[in-house]
C-alpha positions as CSV (number, residue, x, y, z in Angstrom):
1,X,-10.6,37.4,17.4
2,X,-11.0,34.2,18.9
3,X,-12.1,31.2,16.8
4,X,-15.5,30.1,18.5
5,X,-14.9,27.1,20.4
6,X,-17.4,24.7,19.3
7,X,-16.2,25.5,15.6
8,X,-12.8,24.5,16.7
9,X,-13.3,21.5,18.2
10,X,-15.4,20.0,15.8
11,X,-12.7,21.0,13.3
12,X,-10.2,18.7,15.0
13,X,-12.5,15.8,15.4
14,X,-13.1,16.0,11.4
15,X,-9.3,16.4,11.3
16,X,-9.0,13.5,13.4
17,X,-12.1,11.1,12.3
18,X,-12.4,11.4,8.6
19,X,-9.0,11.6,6.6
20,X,-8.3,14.1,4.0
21,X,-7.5,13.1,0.7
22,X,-3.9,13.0,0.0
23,X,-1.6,12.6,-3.0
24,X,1.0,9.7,-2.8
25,X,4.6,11.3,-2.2
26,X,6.4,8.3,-1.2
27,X,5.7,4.9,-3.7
28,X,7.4,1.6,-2.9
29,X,8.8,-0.6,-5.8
30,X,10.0,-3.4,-3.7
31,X,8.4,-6.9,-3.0
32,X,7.5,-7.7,0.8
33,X,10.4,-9.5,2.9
34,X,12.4,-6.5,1.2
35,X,12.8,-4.1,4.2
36,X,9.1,-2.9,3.1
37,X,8.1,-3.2,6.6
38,X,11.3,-1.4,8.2
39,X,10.4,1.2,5.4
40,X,6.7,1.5,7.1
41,X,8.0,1.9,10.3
42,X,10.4,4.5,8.8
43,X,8.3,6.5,6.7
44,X,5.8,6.9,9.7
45,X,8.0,7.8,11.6
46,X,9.0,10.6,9.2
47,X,5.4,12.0,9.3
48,X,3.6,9.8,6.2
49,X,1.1,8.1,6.3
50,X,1.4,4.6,5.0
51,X,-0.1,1.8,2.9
52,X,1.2,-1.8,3.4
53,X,-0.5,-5.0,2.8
54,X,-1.0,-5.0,7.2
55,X,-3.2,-2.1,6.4
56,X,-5.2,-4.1,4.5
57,X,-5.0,-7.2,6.7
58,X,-5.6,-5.7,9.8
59,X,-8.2,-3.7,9.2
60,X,-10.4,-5.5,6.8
61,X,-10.2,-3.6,4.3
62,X,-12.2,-5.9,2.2
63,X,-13.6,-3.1,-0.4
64,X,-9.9,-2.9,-1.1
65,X,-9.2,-6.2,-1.6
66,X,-12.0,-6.4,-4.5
67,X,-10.6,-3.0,-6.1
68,X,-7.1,-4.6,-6.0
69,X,-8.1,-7.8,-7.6
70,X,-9.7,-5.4,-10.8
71,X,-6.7,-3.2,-11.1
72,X,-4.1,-6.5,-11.1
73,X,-6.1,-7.9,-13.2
74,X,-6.3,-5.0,-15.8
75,X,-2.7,-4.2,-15.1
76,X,-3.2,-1.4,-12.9
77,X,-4.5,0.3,-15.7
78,X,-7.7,2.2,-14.2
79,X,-5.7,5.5,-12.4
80,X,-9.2,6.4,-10.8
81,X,-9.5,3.4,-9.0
82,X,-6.1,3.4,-7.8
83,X,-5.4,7.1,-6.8
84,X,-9.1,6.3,-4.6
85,X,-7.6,3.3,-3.1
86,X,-4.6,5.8,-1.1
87,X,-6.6,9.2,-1.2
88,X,-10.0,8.5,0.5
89,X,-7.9,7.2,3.4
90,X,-5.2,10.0,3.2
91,X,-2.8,8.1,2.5
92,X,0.7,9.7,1.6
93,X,3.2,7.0,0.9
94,X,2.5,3.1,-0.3
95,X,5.0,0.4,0.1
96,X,5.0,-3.6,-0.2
97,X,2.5,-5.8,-2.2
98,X,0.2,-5.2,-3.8
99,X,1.3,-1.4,-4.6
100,X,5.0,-2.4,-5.8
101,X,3.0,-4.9,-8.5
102,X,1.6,-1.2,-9.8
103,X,4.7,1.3,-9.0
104,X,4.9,2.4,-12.5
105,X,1.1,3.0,-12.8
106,X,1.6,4.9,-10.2
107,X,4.1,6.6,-11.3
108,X,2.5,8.3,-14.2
109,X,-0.4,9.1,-11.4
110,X,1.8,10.6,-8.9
111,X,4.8,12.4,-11.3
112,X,6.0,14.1,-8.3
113,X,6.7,11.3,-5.9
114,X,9.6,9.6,-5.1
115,X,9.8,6.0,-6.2
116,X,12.1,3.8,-3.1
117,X,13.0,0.4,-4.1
118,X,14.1,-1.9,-1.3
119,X,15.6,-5.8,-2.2
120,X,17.5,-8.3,-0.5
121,X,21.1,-9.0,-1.3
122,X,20.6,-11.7,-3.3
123,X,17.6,-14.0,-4.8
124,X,17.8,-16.9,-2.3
125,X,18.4,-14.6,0.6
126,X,14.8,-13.3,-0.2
127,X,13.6,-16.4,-0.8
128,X,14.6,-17.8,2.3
129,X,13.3,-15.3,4.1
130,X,9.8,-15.3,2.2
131,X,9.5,-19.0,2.5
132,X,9.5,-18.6,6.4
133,X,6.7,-15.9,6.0
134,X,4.8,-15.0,3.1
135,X,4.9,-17.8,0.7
136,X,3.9,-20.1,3.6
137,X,0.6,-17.7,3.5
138,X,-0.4,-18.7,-0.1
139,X,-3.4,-20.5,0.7
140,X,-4.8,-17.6,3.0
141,X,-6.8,-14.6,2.0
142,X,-5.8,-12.1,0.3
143,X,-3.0,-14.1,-1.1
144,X,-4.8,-17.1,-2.6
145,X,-6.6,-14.3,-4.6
146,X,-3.2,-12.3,-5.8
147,X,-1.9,-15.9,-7.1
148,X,-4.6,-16.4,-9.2
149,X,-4.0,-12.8,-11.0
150,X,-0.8,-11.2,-10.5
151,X,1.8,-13.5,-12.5
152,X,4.5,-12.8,-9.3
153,X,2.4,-14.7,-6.9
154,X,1.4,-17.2,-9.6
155,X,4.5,-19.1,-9.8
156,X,4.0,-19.9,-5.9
157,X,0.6,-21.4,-6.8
């Protein structure tokens, strides 16, 4: 029997509009200017659906921003809060800051996904190469709020 139509293609517009609730399978430990980008690309490419800090850039995702500011500040502590932060937009894998300030949070959350760390070769090649990009961003939102709370970003204050 034939699926009525109307049913069908309201079914892929719910598909398509509003994302389903996903568990993390893919969790990024390494800091941005790390390949976490590369890994994005990557990972998409692979069929996930990823979380980076241009997610939360581009599209304002200012609720986000408040939530992240809590769980840094509480040491990622509140699993609620940060399994809602990747499941009410579907998202299946997380990478670059400010999810590799709470991989092992989210490990405990998620036991059953894999945990990819990405770093540089060496201290000053990240540096370097963070100094051209991210660091020079310290005074921007969402940053100048992560350097107040996360003791990473604070030493860059």
């Amino acid at each position: 029997m034939m699926p009525n139509l109307s049913v069908l293609i309201l079914t892929v517009l719910c598909m398509t509009v509003m994302p389903a609730k996903a568990a993390l399978e893919v969790i990024g430990s390494g800091f941005g200017r790390s390949g976490t980008d590369t890994m994005r690309v990557a990972l998409n490419a692979l069929g996930y659906k990823t979380d980076h800090i241009k997610e939360i850039l581009e599209n304002g995702l200012t609720a986000h921003m408040e939530t992240w500011h809590e769980l840094l500040k509480n040491g990622c502590d509140d699993e609620a809060a940060s399994k809602a932060l990747y499941e009410d937009l579907g998202y299946t894998a997380a990478v670059d800051f400010p999810t590799s300030a709470c991989w092992e949070a989210l490990m405990w959350a998620y036991p059953m996904a894999k945990i990819v760390h990405t770093q540089r070769k060496s201290g000053e090649d990240w540096y370097a190469s963070a100094s051209d990009s991210i660091l020079s961003l310290m005074h921007t939102f969402p940053f100048n709020i992560f350097k107040r709370i996360d003791p990473f970003f604070i030493r860059f204050a």
